[in-house]
ROTI-653229 format. One line per 2 residues: number of its first residue (from 1); their letters; for each residue x, y, z of N, C-alpha, C, O, CB. Coordinates in steps of 0.1 Angstrom, whole numbers. Glycine has a CB too. Example, Ala and Ser with C-alpha at 12.3 -4.5 7.8 and 13.67 -1.06 7.14 Angstrom:
BEGIN
1> as> 132:-57:78:123:-45:78:132:-33:78:142:-33:85:113:-45:90 | 128:-22:71:137:-11:71:129:0:79:134:11:80:141:-6:57
***
This chain:
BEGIN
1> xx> 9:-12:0:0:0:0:9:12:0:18:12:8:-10:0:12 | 9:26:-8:17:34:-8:14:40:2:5:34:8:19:40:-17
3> xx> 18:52:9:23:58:20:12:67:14:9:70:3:39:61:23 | 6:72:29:-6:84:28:-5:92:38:-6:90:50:-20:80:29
5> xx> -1:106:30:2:120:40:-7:128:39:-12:133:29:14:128:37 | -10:129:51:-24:144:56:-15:151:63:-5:150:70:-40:139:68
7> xx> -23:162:59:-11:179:66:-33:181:69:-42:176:63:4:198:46 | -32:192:83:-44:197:82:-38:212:94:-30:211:104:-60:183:87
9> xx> -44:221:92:-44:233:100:-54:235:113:-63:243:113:-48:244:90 | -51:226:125:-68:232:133:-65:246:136:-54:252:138:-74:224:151
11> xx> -81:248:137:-81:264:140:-85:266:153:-88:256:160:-89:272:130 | -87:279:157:-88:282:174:-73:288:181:-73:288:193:-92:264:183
13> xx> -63:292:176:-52:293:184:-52:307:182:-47:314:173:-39:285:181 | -58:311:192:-57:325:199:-46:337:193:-39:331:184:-51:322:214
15> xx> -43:348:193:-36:355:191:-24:354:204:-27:355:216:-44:365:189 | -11:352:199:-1:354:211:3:367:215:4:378:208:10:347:208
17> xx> 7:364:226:13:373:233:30:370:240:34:359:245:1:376:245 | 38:380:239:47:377:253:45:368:263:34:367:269:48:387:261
19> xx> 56:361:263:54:350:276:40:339:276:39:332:286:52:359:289 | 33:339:267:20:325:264:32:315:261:43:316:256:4:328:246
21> xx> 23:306:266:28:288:265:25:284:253:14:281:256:21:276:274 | 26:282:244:29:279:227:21:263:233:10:260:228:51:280:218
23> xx> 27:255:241:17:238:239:3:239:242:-5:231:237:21:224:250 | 2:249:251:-16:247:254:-26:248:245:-33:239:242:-23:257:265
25> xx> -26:261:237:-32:261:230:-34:254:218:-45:253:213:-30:268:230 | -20:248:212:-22:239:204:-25:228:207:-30:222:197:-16:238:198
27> xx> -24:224:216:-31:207:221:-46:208:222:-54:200:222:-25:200:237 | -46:223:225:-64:225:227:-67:223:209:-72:212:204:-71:248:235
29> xx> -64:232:203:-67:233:191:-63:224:183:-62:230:172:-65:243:187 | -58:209:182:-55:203:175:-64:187:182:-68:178:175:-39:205:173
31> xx> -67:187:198:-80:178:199:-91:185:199:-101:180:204:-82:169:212 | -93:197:194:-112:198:191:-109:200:176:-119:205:170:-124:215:201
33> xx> -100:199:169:-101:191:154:-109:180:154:-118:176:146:-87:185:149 | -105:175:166:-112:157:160:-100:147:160:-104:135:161:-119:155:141
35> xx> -85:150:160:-75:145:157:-66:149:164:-58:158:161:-72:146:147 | -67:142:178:-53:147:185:-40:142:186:-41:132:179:-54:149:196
37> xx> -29:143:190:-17:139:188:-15:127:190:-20:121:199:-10:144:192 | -5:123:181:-3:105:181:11:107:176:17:116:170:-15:93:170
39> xx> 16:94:180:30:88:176:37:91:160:32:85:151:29:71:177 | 47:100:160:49:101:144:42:117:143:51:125:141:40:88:134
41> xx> 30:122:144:25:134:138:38:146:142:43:149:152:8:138:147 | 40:152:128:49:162:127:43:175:129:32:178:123:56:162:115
43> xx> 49:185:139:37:198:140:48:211:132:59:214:136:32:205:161 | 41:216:120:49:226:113:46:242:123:35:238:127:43:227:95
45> xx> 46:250:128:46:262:130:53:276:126:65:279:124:46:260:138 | 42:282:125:49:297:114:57:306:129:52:311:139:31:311:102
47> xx> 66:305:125:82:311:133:75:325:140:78:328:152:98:317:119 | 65:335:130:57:346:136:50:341:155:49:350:164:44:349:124
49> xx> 47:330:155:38:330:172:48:327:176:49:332:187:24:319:177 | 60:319:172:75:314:183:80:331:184:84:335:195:92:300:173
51> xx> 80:337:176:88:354:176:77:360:189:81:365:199:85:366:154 | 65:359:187:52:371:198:56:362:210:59:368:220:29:371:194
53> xx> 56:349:210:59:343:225:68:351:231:67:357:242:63:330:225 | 81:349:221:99:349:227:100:366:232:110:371:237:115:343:210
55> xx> 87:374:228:87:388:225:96:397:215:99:408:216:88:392:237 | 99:387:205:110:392:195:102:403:188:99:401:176:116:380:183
57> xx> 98:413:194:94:425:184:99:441:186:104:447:196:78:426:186 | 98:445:176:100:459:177:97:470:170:96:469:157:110:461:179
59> xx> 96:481:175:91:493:171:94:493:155:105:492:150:97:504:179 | 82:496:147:81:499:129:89:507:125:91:507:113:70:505:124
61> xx> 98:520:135:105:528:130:114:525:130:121:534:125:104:537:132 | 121:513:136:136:506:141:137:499:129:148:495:126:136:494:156
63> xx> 126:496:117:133:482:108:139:484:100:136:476:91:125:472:101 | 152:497:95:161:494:91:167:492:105:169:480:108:164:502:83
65> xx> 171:501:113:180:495:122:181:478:127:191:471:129:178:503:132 | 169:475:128:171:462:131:172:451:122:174:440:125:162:458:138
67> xx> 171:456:106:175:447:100:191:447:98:199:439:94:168:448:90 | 192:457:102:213:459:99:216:453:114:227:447:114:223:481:97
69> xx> 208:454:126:209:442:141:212:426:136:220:416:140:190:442:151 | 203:427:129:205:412:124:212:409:111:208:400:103:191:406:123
71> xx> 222:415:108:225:412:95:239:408:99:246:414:108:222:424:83 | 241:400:92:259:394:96:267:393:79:279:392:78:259:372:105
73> xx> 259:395:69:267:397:57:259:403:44:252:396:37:274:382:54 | 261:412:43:252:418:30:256:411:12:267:414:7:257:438:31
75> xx> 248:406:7:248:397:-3:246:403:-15:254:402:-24:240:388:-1 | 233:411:-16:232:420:-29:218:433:-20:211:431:-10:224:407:-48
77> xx> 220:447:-29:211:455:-23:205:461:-37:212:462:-46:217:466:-13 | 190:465:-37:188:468:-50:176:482:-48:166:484:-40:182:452:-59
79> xx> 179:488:-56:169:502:-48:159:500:-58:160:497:-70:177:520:-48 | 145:503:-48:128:501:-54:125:511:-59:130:521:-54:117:499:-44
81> xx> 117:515:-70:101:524:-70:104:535:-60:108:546:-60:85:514:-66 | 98:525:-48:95:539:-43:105:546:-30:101:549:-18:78:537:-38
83> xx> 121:548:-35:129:551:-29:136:544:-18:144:551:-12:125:559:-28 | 132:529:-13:138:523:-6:149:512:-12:150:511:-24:129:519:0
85> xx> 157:506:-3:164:496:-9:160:479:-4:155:475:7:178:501:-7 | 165:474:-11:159:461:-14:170:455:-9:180:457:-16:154:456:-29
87> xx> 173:446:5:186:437:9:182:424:12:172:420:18:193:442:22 | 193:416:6:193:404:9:207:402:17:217:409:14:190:396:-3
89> xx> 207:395:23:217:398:37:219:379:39:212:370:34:206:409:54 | 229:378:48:231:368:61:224:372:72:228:382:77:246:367:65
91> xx> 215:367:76:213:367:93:219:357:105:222:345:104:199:367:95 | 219:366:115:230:357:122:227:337:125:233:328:131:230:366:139
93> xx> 214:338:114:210:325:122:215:314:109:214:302:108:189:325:127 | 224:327:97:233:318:90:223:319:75:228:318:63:235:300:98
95> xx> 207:323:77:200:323:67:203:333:56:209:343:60:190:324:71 | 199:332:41:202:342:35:184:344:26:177:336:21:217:339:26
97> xx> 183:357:29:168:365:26:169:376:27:177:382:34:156:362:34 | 159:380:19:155:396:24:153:403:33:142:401:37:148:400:22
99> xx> 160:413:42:154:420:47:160:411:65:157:415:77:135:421:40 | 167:401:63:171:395:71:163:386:84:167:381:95:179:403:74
101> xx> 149:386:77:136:376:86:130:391:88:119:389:94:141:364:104 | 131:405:87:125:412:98:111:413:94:111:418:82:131:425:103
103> xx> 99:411:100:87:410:92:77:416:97:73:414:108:83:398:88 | 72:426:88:58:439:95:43:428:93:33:431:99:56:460:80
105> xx> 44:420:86:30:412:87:22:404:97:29:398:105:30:404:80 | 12:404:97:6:393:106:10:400:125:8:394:136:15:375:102
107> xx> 16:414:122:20:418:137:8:434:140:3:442:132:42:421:137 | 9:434:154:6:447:157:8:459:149:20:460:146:10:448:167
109> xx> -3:473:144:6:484:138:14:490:142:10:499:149:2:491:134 | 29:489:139:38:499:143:50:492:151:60:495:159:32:510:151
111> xx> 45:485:145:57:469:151:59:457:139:51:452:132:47:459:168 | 72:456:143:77:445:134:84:432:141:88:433:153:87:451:123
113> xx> 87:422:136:89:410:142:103:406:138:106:407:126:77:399:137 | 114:401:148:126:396:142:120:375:144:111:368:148:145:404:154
115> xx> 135:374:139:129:356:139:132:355:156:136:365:163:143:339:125 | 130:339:160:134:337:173:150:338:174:156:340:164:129:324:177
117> xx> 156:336:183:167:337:185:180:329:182:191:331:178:166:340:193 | 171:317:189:178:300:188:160:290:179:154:280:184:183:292:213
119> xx> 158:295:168:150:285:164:144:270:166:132:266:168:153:286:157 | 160:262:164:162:253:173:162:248:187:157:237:189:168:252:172
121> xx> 167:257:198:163:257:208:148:256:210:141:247:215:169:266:213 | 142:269:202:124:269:205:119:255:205:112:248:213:114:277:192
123> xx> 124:252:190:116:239:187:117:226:196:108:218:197:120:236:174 | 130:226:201:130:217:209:127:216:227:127:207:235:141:214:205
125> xx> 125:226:229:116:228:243:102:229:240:94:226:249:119:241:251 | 98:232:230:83:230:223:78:216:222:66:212:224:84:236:208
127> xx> 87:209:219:91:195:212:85:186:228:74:181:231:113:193:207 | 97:187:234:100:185:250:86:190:258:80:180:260:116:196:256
129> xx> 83:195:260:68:201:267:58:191:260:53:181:266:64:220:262 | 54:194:244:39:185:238:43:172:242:34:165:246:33:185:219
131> xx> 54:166:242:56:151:245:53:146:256:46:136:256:68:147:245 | 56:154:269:49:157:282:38:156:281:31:146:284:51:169:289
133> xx> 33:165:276:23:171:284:9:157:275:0:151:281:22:193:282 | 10:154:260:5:146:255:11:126:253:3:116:251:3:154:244
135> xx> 21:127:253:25:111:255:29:108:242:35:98:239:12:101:260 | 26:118:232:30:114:220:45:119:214:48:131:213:18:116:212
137> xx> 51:109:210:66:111:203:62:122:190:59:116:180:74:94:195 | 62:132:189:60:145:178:73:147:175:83:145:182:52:160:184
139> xx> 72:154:160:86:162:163:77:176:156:65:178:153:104:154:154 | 91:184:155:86:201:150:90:206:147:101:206:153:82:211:154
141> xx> 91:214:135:94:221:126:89:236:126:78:238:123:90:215:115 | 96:245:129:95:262:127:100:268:118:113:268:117:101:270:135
143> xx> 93:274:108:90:278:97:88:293:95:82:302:101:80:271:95 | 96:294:84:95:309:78:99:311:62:108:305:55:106:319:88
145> xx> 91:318:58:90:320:42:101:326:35:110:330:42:79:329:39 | 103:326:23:121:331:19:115:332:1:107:326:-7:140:311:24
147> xx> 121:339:1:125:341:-19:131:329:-21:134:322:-12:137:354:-26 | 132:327:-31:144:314:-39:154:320:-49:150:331:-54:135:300:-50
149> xx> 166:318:-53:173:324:-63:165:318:-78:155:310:-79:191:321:-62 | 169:323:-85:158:324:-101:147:321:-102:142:317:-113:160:316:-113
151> xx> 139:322:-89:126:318:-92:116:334:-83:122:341:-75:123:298:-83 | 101:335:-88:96:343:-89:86:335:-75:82:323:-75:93:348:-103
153> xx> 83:345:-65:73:340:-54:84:336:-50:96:336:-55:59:330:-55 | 78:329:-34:79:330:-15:76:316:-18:72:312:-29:64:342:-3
155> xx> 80:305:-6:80:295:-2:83:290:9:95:287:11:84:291:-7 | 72:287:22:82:281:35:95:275:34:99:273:23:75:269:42
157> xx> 104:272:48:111:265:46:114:262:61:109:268:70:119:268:37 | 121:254:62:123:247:83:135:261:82:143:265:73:135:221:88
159> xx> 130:266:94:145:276:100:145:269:116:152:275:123:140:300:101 | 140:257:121:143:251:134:137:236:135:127:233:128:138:262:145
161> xx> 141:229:142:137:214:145:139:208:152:149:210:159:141:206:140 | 131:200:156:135:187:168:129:176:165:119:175:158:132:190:183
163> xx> 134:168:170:129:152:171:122:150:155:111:144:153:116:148:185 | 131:156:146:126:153:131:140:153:121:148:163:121:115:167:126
165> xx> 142:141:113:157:141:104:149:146:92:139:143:86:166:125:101 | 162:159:91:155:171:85:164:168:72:167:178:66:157:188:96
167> xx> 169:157:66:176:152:54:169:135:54:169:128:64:196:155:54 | 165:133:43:163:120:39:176:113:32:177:113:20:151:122:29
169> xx> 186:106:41:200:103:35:199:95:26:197:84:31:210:98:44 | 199:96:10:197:88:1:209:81:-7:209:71:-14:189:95:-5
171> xx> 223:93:-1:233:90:-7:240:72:-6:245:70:5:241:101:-3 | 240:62:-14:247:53:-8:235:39:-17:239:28:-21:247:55:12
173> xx> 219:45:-18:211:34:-26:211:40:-37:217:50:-42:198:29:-22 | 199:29:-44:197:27:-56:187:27:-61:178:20:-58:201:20:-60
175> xx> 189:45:-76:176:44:-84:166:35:-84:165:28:-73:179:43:-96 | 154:32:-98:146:24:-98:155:17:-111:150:7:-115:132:30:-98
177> xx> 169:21:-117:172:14:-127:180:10:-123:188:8:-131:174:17:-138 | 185:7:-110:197:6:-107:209:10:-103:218:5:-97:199:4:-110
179> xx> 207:23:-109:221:30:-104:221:40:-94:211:46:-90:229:37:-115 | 237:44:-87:237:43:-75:236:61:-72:239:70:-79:250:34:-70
181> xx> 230:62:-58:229:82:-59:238:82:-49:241:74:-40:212:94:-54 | 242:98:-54:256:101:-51:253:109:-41:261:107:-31:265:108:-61
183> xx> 246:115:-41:246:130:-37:229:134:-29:227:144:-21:250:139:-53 | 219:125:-34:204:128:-33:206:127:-18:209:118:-10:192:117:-41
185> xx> 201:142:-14:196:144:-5:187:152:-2:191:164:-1:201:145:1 | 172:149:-1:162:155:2:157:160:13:154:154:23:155:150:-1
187> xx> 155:176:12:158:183:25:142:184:28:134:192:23:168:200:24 | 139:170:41:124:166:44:119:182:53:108:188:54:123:148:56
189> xx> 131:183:58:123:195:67:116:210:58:105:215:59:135:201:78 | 126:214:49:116:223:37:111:219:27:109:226:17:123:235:31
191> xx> 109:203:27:94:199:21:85:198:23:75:198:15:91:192:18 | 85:197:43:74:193:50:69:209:55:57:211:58:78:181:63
193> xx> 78:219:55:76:233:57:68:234:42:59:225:43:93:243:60 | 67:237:33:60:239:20:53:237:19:46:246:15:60:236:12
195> xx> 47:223:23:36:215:18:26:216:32:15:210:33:41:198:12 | 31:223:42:16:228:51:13:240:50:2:245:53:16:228:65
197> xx> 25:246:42:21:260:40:9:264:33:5:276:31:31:266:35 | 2:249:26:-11:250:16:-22:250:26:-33:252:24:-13:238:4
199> xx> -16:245:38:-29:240:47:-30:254:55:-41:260:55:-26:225:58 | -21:258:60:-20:272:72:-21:284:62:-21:294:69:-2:273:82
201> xx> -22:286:50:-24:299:41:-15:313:47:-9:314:58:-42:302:40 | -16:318:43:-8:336:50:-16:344:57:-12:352:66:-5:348:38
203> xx> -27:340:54:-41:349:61:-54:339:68:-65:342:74:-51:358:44 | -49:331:67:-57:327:72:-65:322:92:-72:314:97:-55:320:63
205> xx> -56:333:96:-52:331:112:-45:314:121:-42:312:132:-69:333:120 | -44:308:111:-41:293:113:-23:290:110:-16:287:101:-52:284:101
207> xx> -21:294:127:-2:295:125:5:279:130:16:277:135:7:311:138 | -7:268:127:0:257:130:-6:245:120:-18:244:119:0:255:145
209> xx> 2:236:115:-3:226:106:3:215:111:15:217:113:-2:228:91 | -2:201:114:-2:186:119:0:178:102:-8:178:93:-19:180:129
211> xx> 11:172:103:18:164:92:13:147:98:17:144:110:38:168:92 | 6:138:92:3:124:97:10:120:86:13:128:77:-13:119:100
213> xx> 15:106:85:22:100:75:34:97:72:38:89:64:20:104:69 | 42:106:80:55:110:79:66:102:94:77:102:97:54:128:78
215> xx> 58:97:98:63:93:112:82:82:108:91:78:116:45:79:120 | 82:81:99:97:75:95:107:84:99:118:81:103:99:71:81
217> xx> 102:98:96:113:111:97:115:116:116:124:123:121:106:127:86 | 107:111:119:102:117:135:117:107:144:122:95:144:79:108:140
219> xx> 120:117:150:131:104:158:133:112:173:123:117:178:152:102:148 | 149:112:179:151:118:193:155:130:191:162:134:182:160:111:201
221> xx> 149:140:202:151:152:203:167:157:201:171:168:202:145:155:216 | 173:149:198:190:152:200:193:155:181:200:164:177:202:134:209
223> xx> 189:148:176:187:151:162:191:167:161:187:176:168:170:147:156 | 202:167:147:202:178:141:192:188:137:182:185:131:206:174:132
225> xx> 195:200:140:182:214:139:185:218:123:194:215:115:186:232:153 | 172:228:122:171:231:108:187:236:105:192:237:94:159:243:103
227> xx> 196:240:118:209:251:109:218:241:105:230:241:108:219:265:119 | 213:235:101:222:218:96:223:222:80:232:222:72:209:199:98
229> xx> 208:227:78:205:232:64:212:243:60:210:246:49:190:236:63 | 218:248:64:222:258:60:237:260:51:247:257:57:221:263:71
231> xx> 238:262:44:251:257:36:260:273:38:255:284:35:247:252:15 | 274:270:45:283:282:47:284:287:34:281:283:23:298:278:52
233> xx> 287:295:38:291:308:29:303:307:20:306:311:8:294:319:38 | 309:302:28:321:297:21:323:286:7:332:284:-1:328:291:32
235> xx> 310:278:9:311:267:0:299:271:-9:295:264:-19:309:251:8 | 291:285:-6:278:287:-11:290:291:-26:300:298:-25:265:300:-3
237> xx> 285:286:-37:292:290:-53:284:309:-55:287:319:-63:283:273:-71 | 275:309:-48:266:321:-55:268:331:-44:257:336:-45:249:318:-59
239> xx> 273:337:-34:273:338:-19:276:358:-24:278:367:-16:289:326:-8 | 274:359:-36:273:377:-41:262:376:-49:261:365:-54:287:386:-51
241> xx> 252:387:-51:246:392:-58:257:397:-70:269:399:-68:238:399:-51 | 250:397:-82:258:402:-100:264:414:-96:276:416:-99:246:407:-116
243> xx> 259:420:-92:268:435:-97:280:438:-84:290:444:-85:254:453:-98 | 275:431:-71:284:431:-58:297:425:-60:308:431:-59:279:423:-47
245> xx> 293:408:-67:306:401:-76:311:410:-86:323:410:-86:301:387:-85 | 304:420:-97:313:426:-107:320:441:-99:327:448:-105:304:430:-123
247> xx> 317:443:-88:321:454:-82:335:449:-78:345:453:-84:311:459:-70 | 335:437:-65:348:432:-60:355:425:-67:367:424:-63:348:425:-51
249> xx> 350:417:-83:362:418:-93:369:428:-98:380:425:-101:360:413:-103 | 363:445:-100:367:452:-103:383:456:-98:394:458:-103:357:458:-103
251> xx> 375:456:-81:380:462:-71:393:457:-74:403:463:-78:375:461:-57 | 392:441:-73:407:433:-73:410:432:-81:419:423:-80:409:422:-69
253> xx> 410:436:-93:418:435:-107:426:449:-110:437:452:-116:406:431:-122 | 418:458:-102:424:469:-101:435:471:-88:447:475:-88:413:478:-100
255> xx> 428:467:-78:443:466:-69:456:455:-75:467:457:-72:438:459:-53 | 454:447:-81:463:438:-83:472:442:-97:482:436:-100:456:426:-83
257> xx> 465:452:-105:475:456:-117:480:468:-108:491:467:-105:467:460:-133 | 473:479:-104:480:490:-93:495:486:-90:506:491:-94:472:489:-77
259> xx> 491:472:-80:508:463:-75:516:464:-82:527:468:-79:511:449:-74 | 511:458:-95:524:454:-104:526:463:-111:538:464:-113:523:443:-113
261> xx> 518:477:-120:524:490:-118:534:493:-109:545:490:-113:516:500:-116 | 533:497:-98:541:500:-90:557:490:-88:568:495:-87:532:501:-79
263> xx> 552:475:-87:563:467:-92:576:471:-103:588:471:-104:556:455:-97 | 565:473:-110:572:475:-127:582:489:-121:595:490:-120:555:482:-145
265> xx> 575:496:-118:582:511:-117:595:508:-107:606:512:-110:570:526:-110 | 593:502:-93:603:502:-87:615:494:-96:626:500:-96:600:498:-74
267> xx> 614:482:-102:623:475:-108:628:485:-119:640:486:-120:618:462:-112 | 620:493:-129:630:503:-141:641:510:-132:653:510:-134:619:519:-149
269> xx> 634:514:-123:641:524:-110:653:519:-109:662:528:-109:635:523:-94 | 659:506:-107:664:498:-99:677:501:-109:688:504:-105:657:483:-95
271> x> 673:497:-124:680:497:-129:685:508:-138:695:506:-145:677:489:-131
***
């Protein structure tokens, strides 16, 4: 029998605040679904209620400043229409996006939202508590939306985890023809981030979605967090925006003939 995955959104989860318990409410709102937690069910959550819990907010007139708070490496900047600039950055949590997570939506007016701090951490005291408090082995996934490079539109993706292997290690078997994969590794945690994001919508007040089906990926809270996903900078091949890369080739083709001008001249000198 092939494998059957249900993602569903219950609704009922309150507006957060500072300092609210993130399990109560969802254990409320996921048994008056009809469907409450069991062995294996993956809980996706949108990173915005882990941010209002952790009280990661701040004043609307701070979000440049706080996006340059959170920025650890500027990637490409592109100026808009209507007189602002457009950044895609490093944030410290290693991610690369716009605007570095800082996000005016879905929040109070005049306030904007940074991500959580330790994503991972959240998720796994989040993790640690519903297991308590319900009996059931869950794991969790915290989630936040991102551009993609050459592609047009937004897409979840895991920015935190626990008790969930957030790569499907494929490297080592074999196709359906036989031959062997090298390299396939399917990143389960921003597939399983995506594909609830159909269930939880942007607007639709519903900042949590239950994954059934998937219970093979579900393991011990000690498991690798989403910043597993995250590929250094160093090994990223694309790690400049076009014109940043044609700027610092400039820079260094020009310092490096400068040198050897100057080389050249002291050696005529010499002689």
């Amino acid at each position: 029998m092939a494998e059957r995955l249900s993602i569903w959104a219950p609704v009922g989860i309150p507006e957060i605040r500072e300092g609210d318990d993130l399990a109560e409410p969802i254990i409320t709102a996921v048994a008056a679904s009809g469907e409450p937690l069991v062995d294996g069910d993956i809980l996706v959550i949108t990173s915005k209620i882990v941010s209002k819990a952790e009280g990661r907010i701040v004043l609307a007139e701070d979000r440049e400043a706080a996006i340059t708070d959170e920025t650890v490496r500027v990637v490409a900047t592109r100026a808009r229409g209507d007189g602002g600039v457009t950044r895609i950055v490093q944030n410290r949590l290693g991610i690369v996006g716009a605007a570095a997570g800082v996000d005016a939506s879905n929040t109070a007016p005049g306030t904007v939202l940074l991500l959580p701090v330790d994503p991972d951490a959240s998720a796994r005291a989040l993790a640690e508590t519903l297991r308590a408090r319900t009996g059931a082995q869950i794991g969790i996934i915290i989630s936040d939306t991102l551009g993609r490079p050459w592609r047009n539109g937004q897409t979840d993706v895991a920015i935190g985890a626990a008790g969930v292997h957030v790569f499907d290690q494929l490297q080592g078997s074999v196709d359906s023809a036989g031959r062997p994969l090298i390299v396939t590794q399917p990143c389960i945690g921003d597939e399983l981030a995506s594909a609830t994001d159909l269930a939880k919508g942007k607007v639709s007040g519903c900042p949590v979605a239950v994954v059934r089906g998937a219970a093979r990926f579900v393991g011990p809270l000690d498991l690798p967090g989403a910043r597993s996903i995250v590929r250094e900078a160093e090994k990223d091949m694309f790690r400049l925006g076009t014109d940043e890369a044609h700027r610092a080739g400039h820079k260094a083709g020009f310092e490096e003939g400068y040198a050897a001008a100057l080389a050249a001249s002291a050696n005529e000198e010499g002689h």
